[in-house]
Structures are given as structure tokens and as C-alpha cells.
DOVEX-568275 format. One record per atom (N, C-alpha, C): x, y, z; residue in one letter. Coordinates in pm, whole numbers, plus 50000, padded with zeros to 5 digits. Example, Ala and Ser with C-alpha at 12.3 -4.5 7.8 and 13.67 -1.06 7.14 Angstrom:
% DOVEX-568275
513194943150780A/512304955050780A/513204967050780A/512854977550708S/513674989450714S/512905000350787S/
% end
This chain:
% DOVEX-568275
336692191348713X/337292178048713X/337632173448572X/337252182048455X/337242173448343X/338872176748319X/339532187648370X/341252192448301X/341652180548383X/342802173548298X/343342160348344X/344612156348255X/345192148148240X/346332147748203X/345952126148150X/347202126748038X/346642111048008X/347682101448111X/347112090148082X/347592080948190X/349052077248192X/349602075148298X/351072072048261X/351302061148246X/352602058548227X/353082040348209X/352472031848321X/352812034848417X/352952026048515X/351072025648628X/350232037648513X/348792037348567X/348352023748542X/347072016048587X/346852007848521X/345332010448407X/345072001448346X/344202006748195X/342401998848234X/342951994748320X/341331987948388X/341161983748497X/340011990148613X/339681985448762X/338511976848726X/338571967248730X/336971960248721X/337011960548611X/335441967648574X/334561967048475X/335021977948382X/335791990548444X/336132001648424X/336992006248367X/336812010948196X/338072013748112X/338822024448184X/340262028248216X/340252037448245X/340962048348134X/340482061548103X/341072066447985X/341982079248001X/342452086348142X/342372096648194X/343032099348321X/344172106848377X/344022113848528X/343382123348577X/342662122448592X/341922133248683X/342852143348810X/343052131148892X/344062139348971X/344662132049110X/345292138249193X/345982128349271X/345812136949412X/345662125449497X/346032133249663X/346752123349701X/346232125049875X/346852119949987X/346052104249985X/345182102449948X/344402090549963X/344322083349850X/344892086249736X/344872081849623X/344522086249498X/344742081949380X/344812086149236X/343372083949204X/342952098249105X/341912100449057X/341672097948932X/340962085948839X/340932088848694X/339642091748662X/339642095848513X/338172095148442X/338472084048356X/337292073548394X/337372060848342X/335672062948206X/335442049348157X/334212045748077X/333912033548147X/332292040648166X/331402025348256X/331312014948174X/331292007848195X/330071994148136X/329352000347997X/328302004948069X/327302007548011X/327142019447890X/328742028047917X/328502039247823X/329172048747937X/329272060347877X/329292069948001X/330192074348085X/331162086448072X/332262087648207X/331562088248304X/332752082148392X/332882083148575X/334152086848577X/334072085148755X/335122093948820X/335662076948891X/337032070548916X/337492060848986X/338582066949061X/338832068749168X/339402067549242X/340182056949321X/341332051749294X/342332040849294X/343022046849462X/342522040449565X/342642039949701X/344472033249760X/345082040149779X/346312035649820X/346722029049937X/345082022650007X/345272014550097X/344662004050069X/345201992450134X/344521979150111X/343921978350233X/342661973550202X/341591967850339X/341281954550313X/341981950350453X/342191935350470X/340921928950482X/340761912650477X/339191913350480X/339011908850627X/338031910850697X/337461912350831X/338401919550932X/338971933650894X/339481942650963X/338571946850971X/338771960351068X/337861970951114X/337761979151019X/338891985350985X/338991993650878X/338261990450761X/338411975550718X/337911973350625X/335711972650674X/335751967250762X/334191972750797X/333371982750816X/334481994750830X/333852008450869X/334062014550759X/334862010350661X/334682019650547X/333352014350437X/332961997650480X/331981996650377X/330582003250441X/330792003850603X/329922013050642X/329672029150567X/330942031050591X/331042048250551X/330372047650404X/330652035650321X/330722039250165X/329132035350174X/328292026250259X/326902024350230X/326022036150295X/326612043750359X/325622056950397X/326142069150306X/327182069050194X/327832080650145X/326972076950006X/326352065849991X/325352060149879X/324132063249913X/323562068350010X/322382073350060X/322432089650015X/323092095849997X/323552108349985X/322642112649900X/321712121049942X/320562131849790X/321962133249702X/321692133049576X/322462132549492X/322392150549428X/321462157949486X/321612176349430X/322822180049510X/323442183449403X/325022193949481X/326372185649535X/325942173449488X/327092161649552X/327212151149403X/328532147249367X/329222138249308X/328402128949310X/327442114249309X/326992107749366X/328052097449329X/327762085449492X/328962071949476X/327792064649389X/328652060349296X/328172046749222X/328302032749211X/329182032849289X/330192016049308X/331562012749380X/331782007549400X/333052002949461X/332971986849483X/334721982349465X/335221975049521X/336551973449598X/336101968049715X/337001968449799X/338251947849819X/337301942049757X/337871930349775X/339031926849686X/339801935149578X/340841928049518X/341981935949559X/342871932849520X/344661941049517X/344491957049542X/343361960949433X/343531975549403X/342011980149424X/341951981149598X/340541985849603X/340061999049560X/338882003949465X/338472016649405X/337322018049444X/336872030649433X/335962041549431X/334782047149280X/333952039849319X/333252048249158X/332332060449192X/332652068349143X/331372079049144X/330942090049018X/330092095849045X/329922100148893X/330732117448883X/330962113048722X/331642121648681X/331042138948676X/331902146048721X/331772158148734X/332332173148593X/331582174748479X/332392177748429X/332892196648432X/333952195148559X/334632211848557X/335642210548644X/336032222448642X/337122224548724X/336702224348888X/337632226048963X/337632229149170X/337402238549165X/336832242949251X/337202259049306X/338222266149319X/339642252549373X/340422256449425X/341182262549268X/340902257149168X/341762259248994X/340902271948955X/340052275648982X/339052284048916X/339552298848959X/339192298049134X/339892308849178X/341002312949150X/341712298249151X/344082305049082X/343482309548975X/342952305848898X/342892312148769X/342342323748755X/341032329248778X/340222338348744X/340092346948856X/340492344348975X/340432352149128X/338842351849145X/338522359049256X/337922353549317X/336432356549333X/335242349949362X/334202350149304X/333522360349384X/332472365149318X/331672375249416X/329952379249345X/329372387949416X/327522389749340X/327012373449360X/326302376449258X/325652359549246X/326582349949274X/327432348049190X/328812337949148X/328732334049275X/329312340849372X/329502339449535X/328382334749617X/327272338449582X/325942330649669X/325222322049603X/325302315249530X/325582306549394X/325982295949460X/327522299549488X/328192288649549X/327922284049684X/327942294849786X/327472293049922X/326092281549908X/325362284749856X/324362281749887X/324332267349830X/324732258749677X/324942250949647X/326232242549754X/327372247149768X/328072242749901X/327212236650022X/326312248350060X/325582244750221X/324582234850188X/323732233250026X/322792221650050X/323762211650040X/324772210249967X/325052197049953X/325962191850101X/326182202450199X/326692193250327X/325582191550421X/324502203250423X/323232194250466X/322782183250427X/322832180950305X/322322162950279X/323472155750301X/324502161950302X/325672150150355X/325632145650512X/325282153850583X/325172154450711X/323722144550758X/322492153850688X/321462142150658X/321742126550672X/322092120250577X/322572107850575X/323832102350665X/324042113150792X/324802105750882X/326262107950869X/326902114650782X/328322114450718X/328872130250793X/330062130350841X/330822139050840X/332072138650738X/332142148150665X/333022146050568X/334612149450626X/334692157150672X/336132157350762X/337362165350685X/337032162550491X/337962170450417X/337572182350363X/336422190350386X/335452196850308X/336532208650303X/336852215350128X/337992222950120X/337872228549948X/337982237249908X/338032239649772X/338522233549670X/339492226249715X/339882213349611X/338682200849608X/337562203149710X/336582190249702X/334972197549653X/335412209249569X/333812212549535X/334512216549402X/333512205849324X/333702210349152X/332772218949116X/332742228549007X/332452235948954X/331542233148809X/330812222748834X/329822219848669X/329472227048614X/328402220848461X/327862225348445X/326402231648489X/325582222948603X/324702223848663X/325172230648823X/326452235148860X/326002244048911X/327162233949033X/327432240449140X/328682236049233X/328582222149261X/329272211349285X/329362196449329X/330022194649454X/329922188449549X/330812188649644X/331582169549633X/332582164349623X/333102156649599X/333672149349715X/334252135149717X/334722127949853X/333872125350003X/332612126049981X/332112130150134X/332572115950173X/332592113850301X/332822102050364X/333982099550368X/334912096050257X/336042089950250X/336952094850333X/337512104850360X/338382110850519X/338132099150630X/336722101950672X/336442090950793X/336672074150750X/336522069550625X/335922058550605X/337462052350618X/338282061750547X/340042057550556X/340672060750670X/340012068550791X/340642070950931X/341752056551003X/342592053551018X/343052041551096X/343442032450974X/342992033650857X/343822023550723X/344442031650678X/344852042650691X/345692051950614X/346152064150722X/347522067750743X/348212078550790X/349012090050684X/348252098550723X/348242110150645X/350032116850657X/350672120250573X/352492123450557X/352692133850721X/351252140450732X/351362147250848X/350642144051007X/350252134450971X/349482124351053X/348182128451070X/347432136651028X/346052142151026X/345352140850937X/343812139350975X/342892135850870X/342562149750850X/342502151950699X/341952172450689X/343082176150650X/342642193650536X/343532201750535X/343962211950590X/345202209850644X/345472225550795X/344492236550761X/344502240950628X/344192256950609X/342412254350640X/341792244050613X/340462242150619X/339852232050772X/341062227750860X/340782225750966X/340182230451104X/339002224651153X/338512233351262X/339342232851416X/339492239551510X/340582241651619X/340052226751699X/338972220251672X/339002210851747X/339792195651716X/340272198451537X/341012188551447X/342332194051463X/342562207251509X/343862209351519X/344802206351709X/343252203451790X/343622197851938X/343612176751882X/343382177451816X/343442164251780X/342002157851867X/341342161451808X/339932156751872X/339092147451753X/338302140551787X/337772134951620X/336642146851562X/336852148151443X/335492159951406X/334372154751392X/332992162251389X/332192162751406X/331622169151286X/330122169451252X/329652179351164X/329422196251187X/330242201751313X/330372211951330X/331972216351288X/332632206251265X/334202203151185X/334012212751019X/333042204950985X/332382207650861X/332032222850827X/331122228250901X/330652238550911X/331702251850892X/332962246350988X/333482255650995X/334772255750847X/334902244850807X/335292246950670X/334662248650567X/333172247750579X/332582256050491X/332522268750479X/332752274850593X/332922292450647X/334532297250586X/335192284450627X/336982292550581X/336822291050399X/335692279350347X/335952279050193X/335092292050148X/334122298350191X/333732310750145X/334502318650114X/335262317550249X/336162329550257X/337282328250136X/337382315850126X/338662317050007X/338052317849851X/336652316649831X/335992319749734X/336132332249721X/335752344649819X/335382356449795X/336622361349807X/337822356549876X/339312364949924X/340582360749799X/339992348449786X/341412340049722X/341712330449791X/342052331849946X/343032327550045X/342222323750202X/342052312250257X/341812306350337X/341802319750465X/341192321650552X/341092332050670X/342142328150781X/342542318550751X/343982316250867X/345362319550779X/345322316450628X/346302315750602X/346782303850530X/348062300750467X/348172291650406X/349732291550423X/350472292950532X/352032295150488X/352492281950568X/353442284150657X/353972273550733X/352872268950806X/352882256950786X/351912250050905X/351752249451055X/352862251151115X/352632254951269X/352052271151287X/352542278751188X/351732289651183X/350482292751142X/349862288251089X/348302285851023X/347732279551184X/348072270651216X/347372257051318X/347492267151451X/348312277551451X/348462288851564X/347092295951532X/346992302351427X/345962312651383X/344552303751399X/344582292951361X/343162285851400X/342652282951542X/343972277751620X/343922278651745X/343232290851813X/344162303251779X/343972318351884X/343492330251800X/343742330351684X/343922341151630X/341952340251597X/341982356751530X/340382359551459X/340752354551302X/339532349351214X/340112348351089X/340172361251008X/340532357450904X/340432378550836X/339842374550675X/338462379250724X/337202374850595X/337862388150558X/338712393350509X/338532403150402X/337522411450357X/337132412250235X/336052419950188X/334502412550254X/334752399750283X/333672393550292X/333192402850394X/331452408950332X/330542415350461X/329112412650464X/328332421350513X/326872419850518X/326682407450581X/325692400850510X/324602392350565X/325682378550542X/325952374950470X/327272363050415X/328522364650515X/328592375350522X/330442378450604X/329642373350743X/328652380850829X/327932374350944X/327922359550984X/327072354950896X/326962339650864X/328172329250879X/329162336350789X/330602330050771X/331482332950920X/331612346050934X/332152346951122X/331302335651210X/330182334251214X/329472323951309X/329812309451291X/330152306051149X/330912293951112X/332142291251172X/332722300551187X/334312300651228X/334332301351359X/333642303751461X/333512302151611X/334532295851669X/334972294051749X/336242283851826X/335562274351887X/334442276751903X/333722268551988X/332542263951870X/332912243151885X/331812243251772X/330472239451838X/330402242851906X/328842245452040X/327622254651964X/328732266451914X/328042281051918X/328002284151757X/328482274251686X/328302268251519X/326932270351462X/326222272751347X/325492267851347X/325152252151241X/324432245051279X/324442236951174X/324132234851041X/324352227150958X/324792232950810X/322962232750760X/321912229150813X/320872226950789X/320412244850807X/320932249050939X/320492267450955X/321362274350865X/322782266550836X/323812275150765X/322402282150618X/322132265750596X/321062270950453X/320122279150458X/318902280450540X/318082286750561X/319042298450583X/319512300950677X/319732316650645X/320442324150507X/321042316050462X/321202317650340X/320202320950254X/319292313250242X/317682315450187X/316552327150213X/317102332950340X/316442345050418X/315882344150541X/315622331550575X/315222326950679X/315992329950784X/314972328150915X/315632338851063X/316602327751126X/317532337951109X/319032327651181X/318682326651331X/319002311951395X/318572313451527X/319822319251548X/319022321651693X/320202334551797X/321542329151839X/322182333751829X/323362329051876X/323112326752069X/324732316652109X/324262313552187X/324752327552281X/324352331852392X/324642339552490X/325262334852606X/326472343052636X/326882336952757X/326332344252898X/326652338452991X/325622343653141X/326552357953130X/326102368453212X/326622379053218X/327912377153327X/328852383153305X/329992384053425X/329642388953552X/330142380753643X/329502382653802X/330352400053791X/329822404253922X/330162418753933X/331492422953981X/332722430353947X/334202429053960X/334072431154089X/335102421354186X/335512421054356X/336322434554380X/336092441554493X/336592452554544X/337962455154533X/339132440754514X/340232445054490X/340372435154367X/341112438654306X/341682432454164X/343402419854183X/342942411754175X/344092405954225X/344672398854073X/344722404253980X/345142394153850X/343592386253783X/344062383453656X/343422375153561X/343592363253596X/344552359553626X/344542339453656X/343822337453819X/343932344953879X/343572344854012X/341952345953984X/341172354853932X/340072355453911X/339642343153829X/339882339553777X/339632326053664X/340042314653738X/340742313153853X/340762298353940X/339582302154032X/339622314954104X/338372311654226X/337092313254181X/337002319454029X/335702313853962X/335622300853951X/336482293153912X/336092275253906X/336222269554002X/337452275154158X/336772270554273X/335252270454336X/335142281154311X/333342282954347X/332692270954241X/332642274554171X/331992263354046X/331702251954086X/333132250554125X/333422232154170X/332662229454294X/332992239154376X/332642235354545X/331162234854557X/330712243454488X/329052244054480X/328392228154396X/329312222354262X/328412214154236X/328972202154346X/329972203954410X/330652193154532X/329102190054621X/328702200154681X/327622204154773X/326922202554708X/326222199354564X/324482201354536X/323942213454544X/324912221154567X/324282235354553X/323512242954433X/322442249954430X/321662252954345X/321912268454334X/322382273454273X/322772290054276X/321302298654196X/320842307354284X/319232311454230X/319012325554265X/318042330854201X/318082347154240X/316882342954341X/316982358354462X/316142355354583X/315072354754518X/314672361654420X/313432365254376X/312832351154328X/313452341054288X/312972327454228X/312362321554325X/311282321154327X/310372309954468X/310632297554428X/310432292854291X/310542274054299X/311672269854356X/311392256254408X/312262249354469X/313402246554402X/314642241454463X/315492239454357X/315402224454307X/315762223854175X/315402208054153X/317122197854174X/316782181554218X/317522178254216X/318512178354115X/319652176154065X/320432173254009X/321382161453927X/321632152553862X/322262143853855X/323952148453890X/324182135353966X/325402133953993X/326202129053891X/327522138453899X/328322145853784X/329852136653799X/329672129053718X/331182120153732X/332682121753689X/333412127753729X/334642132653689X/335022124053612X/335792127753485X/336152119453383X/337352115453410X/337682103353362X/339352092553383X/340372102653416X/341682103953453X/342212109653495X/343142105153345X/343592116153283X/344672117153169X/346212108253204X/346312100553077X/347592092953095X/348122093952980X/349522093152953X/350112086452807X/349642076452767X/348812072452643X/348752063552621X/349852057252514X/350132045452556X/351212036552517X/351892040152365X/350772038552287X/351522047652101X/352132061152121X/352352067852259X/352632078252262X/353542082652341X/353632071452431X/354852067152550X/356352066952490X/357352071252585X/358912065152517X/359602077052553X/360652077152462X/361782088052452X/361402090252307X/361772104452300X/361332110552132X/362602121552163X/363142121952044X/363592135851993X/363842140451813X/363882150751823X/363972153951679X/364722171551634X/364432174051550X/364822187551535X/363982199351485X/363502207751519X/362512215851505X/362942230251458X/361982234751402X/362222249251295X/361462262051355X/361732266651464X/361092280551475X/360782291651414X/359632297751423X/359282308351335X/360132314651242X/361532320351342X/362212327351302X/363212322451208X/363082307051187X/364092301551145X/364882294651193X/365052298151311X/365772288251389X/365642273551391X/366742263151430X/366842247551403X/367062245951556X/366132241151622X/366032239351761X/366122220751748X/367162215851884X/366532202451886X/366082198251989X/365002189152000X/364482187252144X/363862173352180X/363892171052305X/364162151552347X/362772156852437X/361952143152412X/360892144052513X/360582136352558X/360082128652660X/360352119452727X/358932115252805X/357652108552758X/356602105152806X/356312093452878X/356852091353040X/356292076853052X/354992070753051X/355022060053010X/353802053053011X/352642053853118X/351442054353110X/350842056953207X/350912067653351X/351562078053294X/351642087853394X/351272102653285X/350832111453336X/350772121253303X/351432137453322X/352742133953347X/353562143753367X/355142139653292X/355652146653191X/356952140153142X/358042150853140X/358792147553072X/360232160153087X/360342164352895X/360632180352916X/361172182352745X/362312189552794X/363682188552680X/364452196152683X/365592199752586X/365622214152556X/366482222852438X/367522220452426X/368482210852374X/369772208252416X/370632223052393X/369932227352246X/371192239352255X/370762251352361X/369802252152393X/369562262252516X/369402257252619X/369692246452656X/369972242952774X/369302245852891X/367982245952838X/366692246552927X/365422235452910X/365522232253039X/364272216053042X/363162219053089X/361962210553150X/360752215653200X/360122205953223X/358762205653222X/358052197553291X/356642199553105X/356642188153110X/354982188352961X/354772179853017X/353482184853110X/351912175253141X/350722178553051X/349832164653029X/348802162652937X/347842167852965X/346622177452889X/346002181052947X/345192181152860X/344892172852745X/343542168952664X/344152160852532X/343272146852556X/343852137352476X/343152134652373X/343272131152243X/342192130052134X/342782118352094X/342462108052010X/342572095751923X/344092094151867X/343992102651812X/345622104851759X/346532118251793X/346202126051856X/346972136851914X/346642137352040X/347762148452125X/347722150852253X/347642164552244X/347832171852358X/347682187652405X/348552188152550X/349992191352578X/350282191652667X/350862204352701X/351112210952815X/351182224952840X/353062221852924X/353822229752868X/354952231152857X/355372235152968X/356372234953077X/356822242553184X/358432245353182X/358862258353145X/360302255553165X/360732261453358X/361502248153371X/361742245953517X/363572249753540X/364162246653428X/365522249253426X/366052257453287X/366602270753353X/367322279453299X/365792285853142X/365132288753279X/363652292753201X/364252310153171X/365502318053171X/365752325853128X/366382327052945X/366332314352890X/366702309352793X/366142305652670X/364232301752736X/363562297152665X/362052304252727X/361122303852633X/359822310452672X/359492300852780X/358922307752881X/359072300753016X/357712291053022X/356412287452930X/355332279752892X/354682282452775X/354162276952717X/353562269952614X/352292261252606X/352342258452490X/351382244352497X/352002235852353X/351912223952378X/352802208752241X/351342206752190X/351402205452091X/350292197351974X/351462184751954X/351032175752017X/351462162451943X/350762157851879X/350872149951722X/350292142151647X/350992131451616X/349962121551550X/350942104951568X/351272102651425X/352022098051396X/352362097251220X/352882079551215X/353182073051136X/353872065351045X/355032058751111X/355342051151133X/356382040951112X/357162050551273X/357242054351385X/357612054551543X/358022069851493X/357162074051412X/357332093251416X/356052101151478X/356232110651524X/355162119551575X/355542136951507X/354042140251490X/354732156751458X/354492162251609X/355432174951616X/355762182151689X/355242197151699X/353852205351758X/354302218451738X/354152226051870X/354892236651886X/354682245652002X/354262258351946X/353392261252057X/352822280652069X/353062282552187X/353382298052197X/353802299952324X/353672317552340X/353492322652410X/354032338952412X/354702345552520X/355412354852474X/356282361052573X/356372378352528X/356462383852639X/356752397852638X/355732404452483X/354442397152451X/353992403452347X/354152395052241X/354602385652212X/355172381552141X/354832364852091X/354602364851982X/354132348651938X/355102338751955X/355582332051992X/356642318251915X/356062305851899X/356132303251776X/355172287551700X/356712279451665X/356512266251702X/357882261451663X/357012245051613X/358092236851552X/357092230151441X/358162219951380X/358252204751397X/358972195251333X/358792185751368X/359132173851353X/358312158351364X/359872151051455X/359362142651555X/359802138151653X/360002125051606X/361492113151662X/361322104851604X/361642094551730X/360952078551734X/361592070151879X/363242069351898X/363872071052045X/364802066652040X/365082053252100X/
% end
């Protein structure tokens, strides 16, 4: 953090109390300086590019976020030192870090390994266990947010992702960075501290590789590879490469948490992964993969319909009752997401596709369609998160034209825009298509 650049014209020269002498650096959430405290002493200020109104939500949940991100064990983490949120130009104080990111270290010097590499892991994993400790999911955890001191790795920003969720919309409408996003931030789900985990597993990987395990190119293509694909730890092996595959799971169920991430790091016995039941025994005739995978969840269903208790003969105890199992709301558009949309979209190959989509309000079945291929369909919803959707694609007309299903990642953006992406496969074959939708 200390390489920085001096302030420009139009920076300003004091937040508060706080000389400022320095850029540090800039994101999506706002400008970074190295200022002089009060008292003596660099810090780190962070100049917030949202205003929090007073008795908003936003503005209450972030002084939440910022009074538990002040609880934070201060080994392996930036610590917050101050903030104000009540004038024009609400800031961020925390203490100064003096080195470079990971993310500058690696461009520079490539990429770490021996000690260097478990060094870092291990300074990384305590400091999101105590972040986690104190209640915080950090949501951005990424090689640009772990400095490199003199005392040894820092992890930087915890909290602030969540604390700015709903006061600030990200250019791509997502909180997180694609390449360090877990598949449940890329269904548009809210993350969790198993979110975390698993970008601590993709930042190893870009410690020891260079390069993120999904990738870093076009974004509908990365957000494909996180979705379906395996990641590709490279050289990463042994006991670390293990550890790091279990991070990356699709399922953050089967994660472990960043508290075991450490201990096993330390030598300590990794609990077991989870096991799934064994596969019932294959039926005498083979009728397809989708066919086997519905009358497995017919059975499923019909049995917990009935109270049925499924048991080997050999089990004498009784079966125990059960709680009754309440089917969840039935999926709708919700209203920020309702309308007519179209826009123009960029397929893998390059191609400039344009496409109109059409969600009514409160129903869960809508129409999409290719004007230049001249094929429409049916996109019903089929898992809704806070700010994104998941709807599964049907082409119904002139499906010889266009991959005949899919699935839409909708995300919500800024001022009546949404991003747009499709995955889909055919004959072997990937197609990711990818561009932001606008109201008509």
C-alpha cells in the first residue's frame, strides 16, 4: 500500500482531522489516500463515493457493519480506526499498511511458492477467521485486498462490500470480483462466509499460478467456468492444492470453514469431507439421464408427501416423527425486474446478438427473442436472489436457429439497466453470451 501517486487537483487536502498527503489507490467504492493523524502517524482514508443519508437503512447498516469490522483481532487485518459518516464526504480510517497487494507483487515478481506461499495462506486464513469471528463476511476477499507488510500479510476492507450493499451499485451490478466470486454470488444469491472461503482458495491459487483458477478474460466466460467448469490449480499440489480444491466446492455446504481452513493448515486433522449417500442400484432398463433424475425426485417427493420413513429391514427402531416440510413461495418477477428489456449482446464468438425480454409482473413465466435469428421462447424463473435472477431459457420458435435451452443470469444495475448473461450447450459445445439490457 505504501506505492502511491501524489494528490491531484481536484483531491481534497483534508477529511476531518486528517491531513491528506497521498493516493494510495482507487476502486469501485471509492478513493484511497495515505493521510497524517492527529496525533502523528500515517493512516489509510478511504473517501466513500456514496452518501449515507441520515436515518436510511443504508446509512444504519453500514454503522452496523463499521462497529463489528472495529471488533476485528487486529493480527493479519488492517485495523478500522475511525470514521465519519455524517458530512458531504463520508470516510473510512484505518491503519496504514506499509507494502504492496499481492495482486502488484505477483505482476511483478510472479508467483509465490515454499514458505513465501504458506506464509501467506496461513496469514490470509487467520485473518478471515477473525473476520468471520466478529460476525463479518467480507464479500470482496481478492488479491488486490491483502497487503503485503512488513510484519507479514494484511488483509484489507473487511466489511465494507456488505456495509455499502444497497447505497452503492457496482458498474456491473454485483457486489465482488467475477474472477474471485463464489457460484452462489454468481446465481445472485447474498454471500455468506462460505463466499469467503472460496475466494480464499481461488486467491491461493493466483498466489502460487499468477492467475485466478477460473480465469480472468471476458466476464460471461469466467462466471461460466465458476458456474460448471473444475478450477485449474496448476502447479498447486500436496497438502495446500487438497485444502484449496475443498475451498472451491460448488457447493458451499461441503466448504470448509475458514476456522478448519487454519487448522489444517497448521497440521491439524481436516474434518472429513461431506459424503454423499451411495447411488440406489441401476433399474433393469436404462431409460435416459433426465428420466432417472425426475423419478428419483418423484419418489423423494411422494415419500416425504406420505411421512414416509425409508429404513433398512435390518433397523428395528421405530421410525421417528418428522416435522412438516413447507414448500417455499412460489417464484415471481419481482417488480425491479418486471417490464420489457432489450439490448444487444456479444457472443463468445463475437457475435452482436440483439434480444427483447419481456417479464410480467408477478408471474413467473416470460418471452425472449433473437430478432436477427428469428427465434423466441419461453424464460421461466427458477431461483431468485436480492439482486439477480436465474431463469432457464426455452426456444419454442424456429429452435433450429438458436441453441434450443439455456439458463439467463440476470443482474440489476443503475439507472432501468440490467446485465444480461447466457450459458447454454449444444452438440458438445459451450455458448456464453453476455451484455446489459436496457427498459423500454
Amino acid at each position: 500500500m505504501s506505492v502511491g501517486e501524489a494528490l491531484r487537483p481536484d483531491d481534497p487536502v483534508r477529511l476531518g482531522s486528517y491531513r491528506l498527503t497521498g493516493r494510495l489507490g482507487e476502486g469501485g467504492q471509492g478513493v484511497v489516500y495515505r493521510a497524517e493523524a492527529p496525533g502523528g502517524g500515517p493512516v489509510a482514508v478511504k473517501l466513500l463515493r456514496t452518501g449515507l443519508e441520515p436515518g436510511s437503512e443504508a446509512r444504519a447498516r453500514f454503522l452496523r457493519e463499521l462497529d463489528a469490522a472495529k471488533r476485528v483481532a487486529r493480527f493479519c487485518t488492517a485495523a478500522v480506526l475511525d470514521a465519519d459518516v455524517d458530512g458531504a464526504q463520508p470516510f473510512i480510517v484505518s491503519e496504514f499498511v506499509d507494502g504492496p497487494s499481492l495482486s502488484q507483487v505477483v505482476r511483478a515478481e510472479g508467483p509465490r511458492s515454499g514458505g513465501a506461499l504458506e506464509r501467506l495462506a496461513v496469514g490470509t486464513a487467520t485473518a478471515l477467521a477473525a473476520i468471520h469471528q466478529a460476525g463479518i463476511v467480507h464479500r470482496d476477499f481478492k488479491p488486490h485486498n491483502v497487503l503485503l507488510g512488513p510484519d507479514g500479510p494484511r488483509v484489507i476492507d473487511f466489511g465494507i462490500a456488505r456495509a455499502l450493499d444497497g447505497a452503492t451499485i457496482t458498474a456491473d451490478g454485483m457486489i465482488g470480483t467475477p474472477a474471485y466470486m463464489a457460484p452462489e454470488q454468481v446465481a445472485g444469491e447474498r454471500a455468506g462466509p462460505p463466499a469467503d472461503v472460496f475466494a480464499w482458495g481461488s486467491t491461493v491459487v493466483f498466489a502460487a499460478c499468477g492467475r485466478p483458477p477460473f480465469g480472468s478474460d471476458a466476464l460471461h466466460a469466467v462466471l461460466l467456468r465458476i458456474r460448471d467448469g473444475e478450477p485449474d490449480l496448476g502447479g498447486l499440489t500436496g497438502a495446500l492444492g487438497a485444502l484449496v480444491a475443498r475451498c472451491l466446492d460448488k457447493d458451499p455446504a461441503r466448504r470448509p470453514k475458514a476456522a478448519e481452513v487454519l487448522r489444517a493448515l497448521l497440521g491439524e486433522e481436516a474434518p472429513p469431507a461431506l459424503v454423499a449417500p451411495a447411488p440406489a442400484p441401476p433399474a433393469r432398463r436404462r431409460r435416459g439421464k433426465r428420466v432417472a433424475v425426475a423419478a428419483a425426485g418423484t419418489i423423494a417427493v411422494v415419500a416425504a408427501a406420505a411421512g414416509v420413513v425409508l429404513m433398512d429391514q435390518d433397523d428395528a427402531a421405530p421410525p421417528k416423527p418428522r416435522p412438516a416440510v413447507h414448500s417455499p413461495a412460489p417464484l415471481r418477477f419481482p417488480e425491479k425486474f418486471a417490464g420489457k428489456w432489450k439490448g444487444t449482446l456479444e457472443q463468445s464468438n463475437g457475435t452482436k446478438l440483439t434480444v427483447s425480454l419481456v417479464l410480467p409482473a408477478g408471474e413467473a413465466r416470460g418471452r425472449v427473442s433473437y430478432a436477427k435469428q428469428r427465434c423466441s421462447g419461453v424464460a421461466t424463473l427458477v431461483k431468485q436472489g436480492p439482486e439477480a435472477l436465474t431463469l432457464h431459457e426455452e426456444i419454442t420458435v424456429r429452435a433450429d436457429r438458436c441453441v434450443d435451452s439455456g439458463t439467463i443470469l440476470l443482474s440489476r444495475q443503475a439507472a432501468g439497466r440490467m446485465g444480461f448473461s447466457y450459458f447454454g450447450r449444444e452438440n458438445g459445445r459451450t455458448w456464453a453470451v453476455a451484455g446489459t439490457l436496457s427498459r423500454r
